[in-house]
C-alpha positions in Angstrom: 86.2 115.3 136.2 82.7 117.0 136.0 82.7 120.1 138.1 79.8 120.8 140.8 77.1 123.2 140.4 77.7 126.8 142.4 75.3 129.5 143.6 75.8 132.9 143.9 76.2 134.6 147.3 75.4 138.1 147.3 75.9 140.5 150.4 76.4 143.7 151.8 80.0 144.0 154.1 81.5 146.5 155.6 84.4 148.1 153.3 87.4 147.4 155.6 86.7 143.7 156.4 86.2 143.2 152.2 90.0 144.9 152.4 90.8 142.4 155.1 89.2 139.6 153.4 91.0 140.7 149.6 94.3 140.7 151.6 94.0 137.5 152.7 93.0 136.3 149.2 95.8 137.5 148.1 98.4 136.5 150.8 97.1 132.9 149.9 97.0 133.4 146.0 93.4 133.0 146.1 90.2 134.7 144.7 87.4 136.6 147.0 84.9 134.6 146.4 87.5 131.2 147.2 88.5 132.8 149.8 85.4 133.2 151.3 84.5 129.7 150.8 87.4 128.4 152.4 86.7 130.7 155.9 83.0 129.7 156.2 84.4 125.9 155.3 86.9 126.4 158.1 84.4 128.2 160.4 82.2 125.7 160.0 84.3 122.5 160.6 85.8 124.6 163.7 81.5 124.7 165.2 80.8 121.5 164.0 78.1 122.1 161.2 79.2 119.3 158.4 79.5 120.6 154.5 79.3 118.0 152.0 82.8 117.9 150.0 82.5 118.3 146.4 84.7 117.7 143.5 85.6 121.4 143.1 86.6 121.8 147.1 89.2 124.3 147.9 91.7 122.7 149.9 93.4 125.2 152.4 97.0 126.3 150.7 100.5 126.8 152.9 101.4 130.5 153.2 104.6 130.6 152.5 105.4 134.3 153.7 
């Protein structure tokens, strides 16, 4: 399956929510930057604003803990 392009996101952020967002990663074995996807995907299915789905998608995980 070819994979989908990506861009790079850079920002500034205020050190404790990047330690809230790393623990998060982590409680869903995920990386920062998946992570990160997957909230704004969720934020913006919650507000209504539509994201094309691409081959690469991260599908939300169970947290099993």
């Amino acid at each position: 399956m070819p994979r989908s392009k990506v861009s790079t996101l850079n920002l500034r952020i205020n050190p404790d929510v990047k330690a809230a967002v790393r623990e998060a990663a982590t409680r869903e074995h995920r990386s920062v930057a998946n992570m990160v996807e997957v909230l704004i995907r969720r934020h913006c299915d919650q507000a209504g604003i539509a994201i094309p789905r691409s081959q690469i998608d991260p599908t939300p995980r169970e947290h099993n803990g």
